[in-house]
Backbone as XML, in Angstrom:
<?xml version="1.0"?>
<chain id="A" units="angstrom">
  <residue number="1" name="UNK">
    <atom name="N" x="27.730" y="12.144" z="2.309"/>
    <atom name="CA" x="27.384" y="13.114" z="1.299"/>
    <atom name="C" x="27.291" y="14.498" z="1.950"/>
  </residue>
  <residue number="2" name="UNK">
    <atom name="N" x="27.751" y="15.095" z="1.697"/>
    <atom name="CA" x="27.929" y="16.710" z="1.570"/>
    <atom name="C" x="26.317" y="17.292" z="1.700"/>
  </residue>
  <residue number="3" name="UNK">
    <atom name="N" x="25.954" y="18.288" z="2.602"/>
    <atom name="CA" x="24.699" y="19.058" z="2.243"/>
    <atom name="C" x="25.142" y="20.183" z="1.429"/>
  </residue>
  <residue number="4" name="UNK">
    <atom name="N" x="24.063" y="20.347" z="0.515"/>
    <atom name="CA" x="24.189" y="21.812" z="-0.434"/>
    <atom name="C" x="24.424" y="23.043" z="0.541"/>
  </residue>
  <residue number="5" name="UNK">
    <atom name="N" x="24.994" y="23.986" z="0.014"/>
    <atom name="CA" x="24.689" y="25.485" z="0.632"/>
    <atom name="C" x="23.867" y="26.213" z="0.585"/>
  </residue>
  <residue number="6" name="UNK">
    <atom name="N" x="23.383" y="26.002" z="2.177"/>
    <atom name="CA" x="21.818" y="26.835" z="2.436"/>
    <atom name="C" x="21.971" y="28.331" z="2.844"/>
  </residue>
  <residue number="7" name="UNK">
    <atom name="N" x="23.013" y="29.018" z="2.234"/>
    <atom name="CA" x="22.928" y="29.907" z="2.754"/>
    <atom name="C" x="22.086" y="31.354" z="1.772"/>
  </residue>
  <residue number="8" name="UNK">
    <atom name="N" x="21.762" y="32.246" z="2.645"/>
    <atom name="CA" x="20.704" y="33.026" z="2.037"/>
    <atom name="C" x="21.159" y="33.491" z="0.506"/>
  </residue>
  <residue number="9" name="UNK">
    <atom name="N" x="20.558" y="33.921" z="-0.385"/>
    <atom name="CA" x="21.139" y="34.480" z="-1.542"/>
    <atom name="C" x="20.571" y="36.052" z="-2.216"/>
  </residue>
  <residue number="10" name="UNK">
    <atom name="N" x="21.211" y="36.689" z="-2.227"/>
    <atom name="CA" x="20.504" y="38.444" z="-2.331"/>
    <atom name="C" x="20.416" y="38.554" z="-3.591"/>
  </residue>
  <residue number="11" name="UNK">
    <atom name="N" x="18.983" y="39.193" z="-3.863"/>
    <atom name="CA" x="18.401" y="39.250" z="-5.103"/>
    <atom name="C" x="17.683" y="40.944" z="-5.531"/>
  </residue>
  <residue number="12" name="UNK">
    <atom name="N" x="17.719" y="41.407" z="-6.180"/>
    <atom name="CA" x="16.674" y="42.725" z="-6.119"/>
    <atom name="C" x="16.110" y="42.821" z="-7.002"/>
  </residue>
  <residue number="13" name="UNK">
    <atom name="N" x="14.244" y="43.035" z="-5.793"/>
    <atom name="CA" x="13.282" y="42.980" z="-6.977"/>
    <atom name="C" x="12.682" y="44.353" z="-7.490"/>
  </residue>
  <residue number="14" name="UNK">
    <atom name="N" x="12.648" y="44.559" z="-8.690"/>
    <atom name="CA" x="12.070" y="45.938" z="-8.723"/>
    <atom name="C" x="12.861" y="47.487" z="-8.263"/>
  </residue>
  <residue number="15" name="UNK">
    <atom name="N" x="14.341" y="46.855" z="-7.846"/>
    <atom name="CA" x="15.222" y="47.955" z="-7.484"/>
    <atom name="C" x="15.321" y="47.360" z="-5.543"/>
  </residue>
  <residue number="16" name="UNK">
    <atom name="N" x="14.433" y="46.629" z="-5.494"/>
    <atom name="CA" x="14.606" y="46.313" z="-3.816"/>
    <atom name="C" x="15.533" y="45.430" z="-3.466"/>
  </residue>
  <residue number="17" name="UNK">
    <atom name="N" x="16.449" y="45.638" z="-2.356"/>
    <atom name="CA" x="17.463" y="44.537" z="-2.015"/>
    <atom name="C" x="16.614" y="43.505" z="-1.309"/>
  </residue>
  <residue number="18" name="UNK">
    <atom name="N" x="17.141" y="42.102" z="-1.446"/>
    <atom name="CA" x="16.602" y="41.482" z="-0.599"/>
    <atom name="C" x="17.279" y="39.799" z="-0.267"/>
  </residue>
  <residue number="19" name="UNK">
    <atom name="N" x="17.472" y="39.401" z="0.914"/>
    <atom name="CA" x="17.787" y="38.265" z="0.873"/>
    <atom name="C" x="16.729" y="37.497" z="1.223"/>
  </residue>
  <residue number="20" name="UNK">
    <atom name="N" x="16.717" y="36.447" z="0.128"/>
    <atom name="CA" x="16.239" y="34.979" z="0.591"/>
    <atom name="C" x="16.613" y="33.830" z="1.020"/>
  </residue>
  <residue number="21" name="UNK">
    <atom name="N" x="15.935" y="32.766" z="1.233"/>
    <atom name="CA" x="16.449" y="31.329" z="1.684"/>
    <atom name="C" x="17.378" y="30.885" z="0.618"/>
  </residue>
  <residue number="22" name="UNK">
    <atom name="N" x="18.274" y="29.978" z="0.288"/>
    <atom name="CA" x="18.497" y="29.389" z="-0.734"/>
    <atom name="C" x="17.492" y="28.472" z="-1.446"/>
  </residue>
  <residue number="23" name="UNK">
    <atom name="N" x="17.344" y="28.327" z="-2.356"/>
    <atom name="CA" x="16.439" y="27.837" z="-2.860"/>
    <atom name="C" x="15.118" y="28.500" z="-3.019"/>
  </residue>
  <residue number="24" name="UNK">
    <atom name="N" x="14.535" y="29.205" z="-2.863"/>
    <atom name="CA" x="13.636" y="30.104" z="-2.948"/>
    <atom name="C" x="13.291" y="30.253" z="-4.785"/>
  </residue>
  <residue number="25" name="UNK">
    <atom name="N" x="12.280" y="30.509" z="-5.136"/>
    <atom name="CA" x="11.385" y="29.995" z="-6.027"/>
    <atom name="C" x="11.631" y="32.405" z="-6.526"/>
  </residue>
  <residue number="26" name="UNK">
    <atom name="N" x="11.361" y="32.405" z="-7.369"/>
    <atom name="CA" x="11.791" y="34.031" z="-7.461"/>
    <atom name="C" x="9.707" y="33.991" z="-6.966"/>
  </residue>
  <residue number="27" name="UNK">
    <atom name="N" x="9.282" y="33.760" z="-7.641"/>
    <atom name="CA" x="7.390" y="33.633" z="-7.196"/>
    <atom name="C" x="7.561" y="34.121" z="-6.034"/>
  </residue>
  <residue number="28" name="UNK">
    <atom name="N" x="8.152" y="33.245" z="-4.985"/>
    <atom name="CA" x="8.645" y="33.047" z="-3.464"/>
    <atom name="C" x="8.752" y="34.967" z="-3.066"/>
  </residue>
  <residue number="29" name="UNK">
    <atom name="N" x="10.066" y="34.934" z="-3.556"/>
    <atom name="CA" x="10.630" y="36.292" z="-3.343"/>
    <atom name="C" x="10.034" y="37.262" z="-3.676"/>
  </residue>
  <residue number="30" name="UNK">
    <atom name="N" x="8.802" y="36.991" z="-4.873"/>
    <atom name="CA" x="8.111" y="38.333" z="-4.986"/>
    <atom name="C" x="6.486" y="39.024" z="-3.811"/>
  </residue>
  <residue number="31" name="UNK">
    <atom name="N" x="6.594" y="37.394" z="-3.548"/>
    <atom name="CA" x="5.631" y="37.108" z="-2.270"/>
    <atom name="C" x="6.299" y="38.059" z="-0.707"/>
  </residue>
  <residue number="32" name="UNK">
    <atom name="N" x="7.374" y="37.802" z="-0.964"/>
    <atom name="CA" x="8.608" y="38.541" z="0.292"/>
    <atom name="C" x="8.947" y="39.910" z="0.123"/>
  </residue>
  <residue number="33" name="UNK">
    <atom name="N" x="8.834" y="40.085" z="-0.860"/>
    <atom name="CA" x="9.367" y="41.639" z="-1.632"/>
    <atom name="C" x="7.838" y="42.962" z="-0.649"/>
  </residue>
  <residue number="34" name="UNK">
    <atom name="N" x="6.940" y="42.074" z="-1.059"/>
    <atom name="CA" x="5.676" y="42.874" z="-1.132"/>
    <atom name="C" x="4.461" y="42.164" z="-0.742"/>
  </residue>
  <residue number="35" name="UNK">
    <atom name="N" x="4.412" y="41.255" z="-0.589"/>
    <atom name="CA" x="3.166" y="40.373" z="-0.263"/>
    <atom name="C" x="2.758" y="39.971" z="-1.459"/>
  </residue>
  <residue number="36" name="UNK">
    <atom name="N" x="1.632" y="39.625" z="-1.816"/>
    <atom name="CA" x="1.305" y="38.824" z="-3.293"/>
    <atom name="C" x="0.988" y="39.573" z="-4.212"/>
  </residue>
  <residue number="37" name="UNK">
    <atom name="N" x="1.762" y="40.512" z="-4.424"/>
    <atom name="CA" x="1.595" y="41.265" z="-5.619"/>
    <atom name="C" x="1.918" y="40.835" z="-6.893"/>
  </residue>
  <residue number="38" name="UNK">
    <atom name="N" x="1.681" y="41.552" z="-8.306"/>
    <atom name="CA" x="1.226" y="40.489" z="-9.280"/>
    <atom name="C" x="2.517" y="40.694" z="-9.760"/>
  </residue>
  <residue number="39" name="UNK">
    <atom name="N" x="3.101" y="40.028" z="-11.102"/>
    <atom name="CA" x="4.228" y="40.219" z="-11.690"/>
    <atom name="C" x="4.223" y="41.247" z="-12.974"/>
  </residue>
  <residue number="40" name="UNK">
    <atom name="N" x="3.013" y="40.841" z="-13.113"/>
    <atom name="CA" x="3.109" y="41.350" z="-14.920"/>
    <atom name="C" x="1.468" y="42.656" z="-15.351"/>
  </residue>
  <residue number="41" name="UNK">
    <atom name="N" x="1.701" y="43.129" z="-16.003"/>
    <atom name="CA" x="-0.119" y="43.998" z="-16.356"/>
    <atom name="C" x="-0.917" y="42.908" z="-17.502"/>
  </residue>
  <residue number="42" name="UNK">
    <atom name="N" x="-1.925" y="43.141" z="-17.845"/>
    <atom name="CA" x="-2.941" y="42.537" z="-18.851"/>
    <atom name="C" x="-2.623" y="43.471" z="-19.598"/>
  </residue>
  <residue number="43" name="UNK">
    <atom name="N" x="-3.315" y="43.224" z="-20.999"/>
    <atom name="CA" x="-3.390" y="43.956" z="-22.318"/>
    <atom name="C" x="-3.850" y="45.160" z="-21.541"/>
  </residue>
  <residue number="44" name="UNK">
    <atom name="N" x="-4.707" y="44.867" z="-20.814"/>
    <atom name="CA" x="-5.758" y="46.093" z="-20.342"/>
    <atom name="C" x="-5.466" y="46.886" z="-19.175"/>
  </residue>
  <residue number="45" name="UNK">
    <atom name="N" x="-4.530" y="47.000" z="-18.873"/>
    <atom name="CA" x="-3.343" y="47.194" z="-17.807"/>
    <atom name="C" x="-3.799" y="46.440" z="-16.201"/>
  </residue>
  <residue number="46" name="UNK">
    <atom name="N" x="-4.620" y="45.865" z="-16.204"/>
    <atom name="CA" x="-4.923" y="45.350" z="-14.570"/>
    <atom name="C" x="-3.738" y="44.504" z="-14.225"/>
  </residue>
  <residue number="47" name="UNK">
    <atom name="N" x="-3.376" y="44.871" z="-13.067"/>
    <atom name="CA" x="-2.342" y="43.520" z="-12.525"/>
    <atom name="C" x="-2.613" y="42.391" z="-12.380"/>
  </residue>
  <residue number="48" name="UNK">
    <atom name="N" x="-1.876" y="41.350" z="-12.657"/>
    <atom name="CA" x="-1.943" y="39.764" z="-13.092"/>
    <atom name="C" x="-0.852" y="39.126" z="-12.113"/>
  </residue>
  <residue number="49" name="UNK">
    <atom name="N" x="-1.432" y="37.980" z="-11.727"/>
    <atom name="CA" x="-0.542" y="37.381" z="-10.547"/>
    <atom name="C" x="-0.492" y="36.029" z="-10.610"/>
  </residue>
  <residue number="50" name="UNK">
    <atom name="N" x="0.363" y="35.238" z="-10.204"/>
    <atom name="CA" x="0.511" y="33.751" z="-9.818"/>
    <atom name="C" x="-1.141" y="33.362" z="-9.797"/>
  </residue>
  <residue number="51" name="UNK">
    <atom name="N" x="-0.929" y="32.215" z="-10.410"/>
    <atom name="CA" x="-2.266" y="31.408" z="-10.111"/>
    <atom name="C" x="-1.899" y="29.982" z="-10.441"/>
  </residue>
  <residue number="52" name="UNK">
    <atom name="N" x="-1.714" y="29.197" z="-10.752"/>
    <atom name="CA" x="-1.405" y="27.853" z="-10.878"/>
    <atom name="C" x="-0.181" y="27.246" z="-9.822"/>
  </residue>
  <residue number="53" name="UNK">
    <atom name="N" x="1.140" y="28.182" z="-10.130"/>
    <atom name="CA" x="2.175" y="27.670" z="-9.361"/>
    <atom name="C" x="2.993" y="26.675" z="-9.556"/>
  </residue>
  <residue number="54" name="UNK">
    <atom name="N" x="2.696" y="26.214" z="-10.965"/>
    <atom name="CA" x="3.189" y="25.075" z="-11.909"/>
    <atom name="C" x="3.849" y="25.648" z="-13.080"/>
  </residue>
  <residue number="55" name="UNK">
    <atom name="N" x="3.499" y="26.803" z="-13.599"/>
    <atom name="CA" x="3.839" y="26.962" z="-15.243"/>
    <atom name="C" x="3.350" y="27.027" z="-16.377"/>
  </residue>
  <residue number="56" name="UNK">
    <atom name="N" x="1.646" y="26.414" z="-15.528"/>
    <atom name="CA" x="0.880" y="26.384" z="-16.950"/>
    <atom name="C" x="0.109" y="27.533" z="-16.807"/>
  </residue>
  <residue number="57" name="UNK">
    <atom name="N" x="-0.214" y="29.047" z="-16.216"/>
    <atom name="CA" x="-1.186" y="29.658" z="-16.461"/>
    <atom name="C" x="-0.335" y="31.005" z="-16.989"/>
  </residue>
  <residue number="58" name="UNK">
    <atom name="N" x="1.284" y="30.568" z="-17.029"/>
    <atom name="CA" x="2.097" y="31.949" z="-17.483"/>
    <atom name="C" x="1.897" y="33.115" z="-17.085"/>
  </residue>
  <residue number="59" name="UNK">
    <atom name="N" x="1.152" y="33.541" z="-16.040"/>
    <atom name="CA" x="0.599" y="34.651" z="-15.208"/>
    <atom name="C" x="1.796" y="35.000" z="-14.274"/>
  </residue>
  <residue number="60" name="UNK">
    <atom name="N" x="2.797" y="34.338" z="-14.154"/>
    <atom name="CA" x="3.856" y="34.876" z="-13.490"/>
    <atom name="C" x="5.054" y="35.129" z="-13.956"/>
  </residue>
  <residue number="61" name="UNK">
    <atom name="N" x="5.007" y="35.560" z="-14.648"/>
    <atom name="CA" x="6.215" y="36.012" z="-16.544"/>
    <atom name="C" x="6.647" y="37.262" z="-15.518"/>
  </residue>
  <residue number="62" name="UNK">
    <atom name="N" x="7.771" y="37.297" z="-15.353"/>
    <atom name="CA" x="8.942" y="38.728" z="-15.039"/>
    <atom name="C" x="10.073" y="38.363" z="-15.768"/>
  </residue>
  <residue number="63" name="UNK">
    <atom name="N" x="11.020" y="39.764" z="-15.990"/>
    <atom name="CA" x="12.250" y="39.799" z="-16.237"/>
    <atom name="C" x="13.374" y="39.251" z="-15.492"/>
  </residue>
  <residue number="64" name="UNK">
    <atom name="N" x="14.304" y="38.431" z="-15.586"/>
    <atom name="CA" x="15.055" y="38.141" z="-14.913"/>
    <atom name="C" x="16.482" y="38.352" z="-15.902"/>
  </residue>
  <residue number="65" name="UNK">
    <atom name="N" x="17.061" y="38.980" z="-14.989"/>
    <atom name="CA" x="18.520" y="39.501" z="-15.468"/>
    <atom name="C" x="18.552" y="40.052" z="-16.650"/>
  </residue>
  <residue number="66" name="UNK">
    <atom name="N" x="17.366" y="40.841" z="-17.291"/>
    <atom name="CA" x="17.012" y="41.199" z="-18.469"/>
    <atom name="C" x="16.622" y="40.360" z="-20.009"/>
  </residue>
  <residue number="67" name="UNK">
    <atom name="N" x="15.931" y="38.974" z="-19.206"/>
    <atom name="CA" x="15.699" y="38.207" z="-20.046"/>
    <atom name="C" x="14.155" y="38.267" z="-20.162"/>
  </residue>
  <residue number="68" name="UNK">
    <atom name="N" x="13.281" y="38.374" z="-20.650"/>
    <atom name="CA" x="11.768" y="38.721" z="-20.317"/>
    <atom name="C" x="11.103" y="37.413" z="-20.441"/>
  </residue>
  <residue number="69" name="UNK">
    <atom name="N" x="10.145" y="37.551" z="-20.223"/>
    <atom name="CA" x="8.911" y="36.362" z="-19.960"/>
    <atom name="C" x="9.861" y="34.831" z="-19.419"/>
  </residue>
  <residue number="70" name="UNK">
    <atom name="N" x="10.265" y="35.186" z="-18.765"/>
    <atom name="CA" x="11.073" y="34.179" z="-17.199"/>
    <atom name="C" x="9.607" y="33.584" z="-16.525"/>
  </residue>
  <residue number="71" name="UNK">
    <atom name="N" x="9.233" y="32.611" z="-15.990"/>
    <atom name="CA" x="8.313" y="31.796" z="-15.533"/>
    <atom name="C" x="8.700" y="32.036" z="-14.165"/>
  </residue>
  <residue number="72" name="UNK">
    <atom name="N" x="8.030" y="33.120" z="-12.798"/>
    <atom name="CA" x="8.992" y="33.296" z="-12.129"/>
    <atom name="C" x="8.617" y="32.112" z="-11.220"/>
  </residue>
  <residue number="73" name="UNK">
    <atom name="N" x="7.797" y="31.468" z="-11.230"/>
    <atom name="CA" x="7.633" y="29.729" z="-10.133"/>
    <atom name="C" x="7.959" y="29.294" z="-10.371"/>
  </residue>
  <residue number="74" name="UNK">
    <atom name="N" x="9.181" y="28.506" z="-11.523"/>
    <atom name="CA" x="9.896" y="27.823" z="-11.942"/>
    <atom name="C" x="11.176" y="27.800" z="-11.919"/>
  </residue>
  <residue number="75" name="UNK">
    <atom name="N" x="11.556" y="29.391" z="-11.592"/>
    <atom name="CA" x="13.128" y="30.036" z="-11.129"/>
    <atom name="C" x="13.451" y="30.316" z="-9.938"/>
  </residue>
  <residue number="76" name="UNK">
    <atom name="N" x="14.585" y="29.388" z="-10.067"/>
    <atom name="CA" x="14.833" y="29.333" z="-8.480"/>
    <atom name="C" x="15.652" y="30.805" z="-8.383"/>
  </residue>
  <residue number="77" name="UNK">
    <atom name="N" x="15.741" y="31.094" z="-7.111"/>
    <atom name="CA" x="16.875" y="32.761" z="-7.204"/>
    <atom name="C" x="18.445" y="31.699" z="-6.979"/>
  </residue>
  <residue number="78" name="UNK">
    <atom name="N" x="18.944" y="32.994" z="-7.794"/>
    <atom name="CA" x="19.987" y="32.920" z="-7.801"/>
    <atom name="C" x="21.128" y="34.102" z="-7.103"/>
  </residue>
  <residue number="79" name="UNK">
    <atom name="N" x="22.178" y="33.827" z="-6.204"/>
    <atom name="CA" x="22.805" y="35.445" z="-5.850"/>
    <atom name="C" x="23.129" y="36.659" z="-6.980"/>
  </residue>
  <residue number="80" name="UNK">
    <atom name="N" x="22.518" y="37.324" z="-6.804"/>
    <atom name="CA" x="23.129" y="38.472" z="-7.327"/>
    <atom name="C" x="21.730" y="39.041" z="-8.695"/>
  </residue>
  <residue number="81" name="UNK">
    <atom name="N" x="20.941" y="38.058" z="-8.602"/>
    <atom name="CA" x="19.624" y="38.025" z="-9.353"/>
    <atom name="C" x="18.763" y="39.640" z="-9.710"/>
  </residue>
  <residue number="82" name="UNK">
    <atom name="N" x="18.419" y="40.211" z="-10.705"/>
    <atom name="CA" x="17.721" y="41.238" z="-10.929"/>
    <atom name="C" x="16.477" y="40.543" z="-11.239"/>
  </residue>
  <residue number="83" name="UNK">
    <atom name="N" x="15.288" y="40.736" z="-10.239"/>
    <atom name="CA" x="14.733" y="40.584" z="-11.399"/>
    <atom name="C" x="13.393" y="41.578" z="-11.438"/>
  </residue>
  <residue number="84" name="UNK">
    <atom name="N" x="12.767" y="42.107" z="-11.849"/>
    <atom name="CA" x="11.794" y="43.451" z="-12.891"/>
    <atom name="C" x="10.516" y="42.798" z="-13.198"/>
  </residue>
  <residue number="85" name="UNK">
    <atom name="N" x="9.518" y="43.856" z="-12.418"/>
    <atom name="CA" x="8.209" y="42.870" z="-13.002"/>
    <atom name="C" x="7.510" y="44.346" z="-13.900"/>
  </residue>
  <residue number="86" name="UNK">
    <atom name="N" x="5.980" y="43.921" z="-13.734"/>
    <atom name="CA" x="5.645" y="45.190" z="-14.749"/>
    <atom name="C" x="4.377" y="45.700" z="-13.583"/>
  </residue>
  <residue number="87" name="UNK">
    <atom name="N" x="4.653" y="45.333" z="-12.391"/>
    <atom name="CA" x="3.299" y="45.885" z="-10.852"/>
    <atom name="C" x="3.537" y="47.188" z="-10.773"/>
  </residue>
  <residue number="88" name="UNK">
    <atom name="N" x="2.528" y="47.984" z="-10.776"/>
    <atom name="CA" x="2.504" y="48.632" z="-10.175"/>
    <atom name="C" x="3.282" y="49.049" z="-8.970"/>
  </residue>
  <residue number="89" name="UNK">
    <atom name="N" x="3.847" y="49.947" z="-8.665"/>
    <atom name="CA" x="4.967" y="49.588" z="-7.720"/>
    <atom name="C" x="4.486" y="51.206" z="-6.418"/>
  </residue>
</chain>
């Protein structure tokens, strides 16, 4: 059997270039981008960040390729990937 292709895949977050591992989780990449900065604001504008890491606390909702509320721990990157959060930047 064949191994998949591990090779890195370039993504930009927020306007930033960046390559990751293959397989990399976009969560992952936003962890890489900047350290654990959040994805998205509250009603009340505070920044909001990963907390579960599963899917169920929806706290990690970004844009991806201009699709909005993307689950970003659930998306793996893909090459050529945009994806847009709402952090403070």
């Amino acid at each position: 059997m064949r191994e998949a292709n591990r090779e890195p895949v370039a993504v930009t977050v927020d306007g930033q270039a960046l390559q990751v591992p293959a397989y990399t989780t976009v969560a992952a990449a936003l962890a890489l981008a900047g350290g654990m900065r959040g994805g998205r604001l509250s009603v009340t504008g505070e920044p909001r960040a990963m907390l579960c890491g599963m899917g169920v606390c929806q706290e990690c909702r970004v844009t991806v390729d201009g699709c909005a509320h993307v689950l970003a721990c659930q998306t793996v990157c893909r090459d050529g990937m945009t994806v847009e959060t709402d952090a403070p930047k």
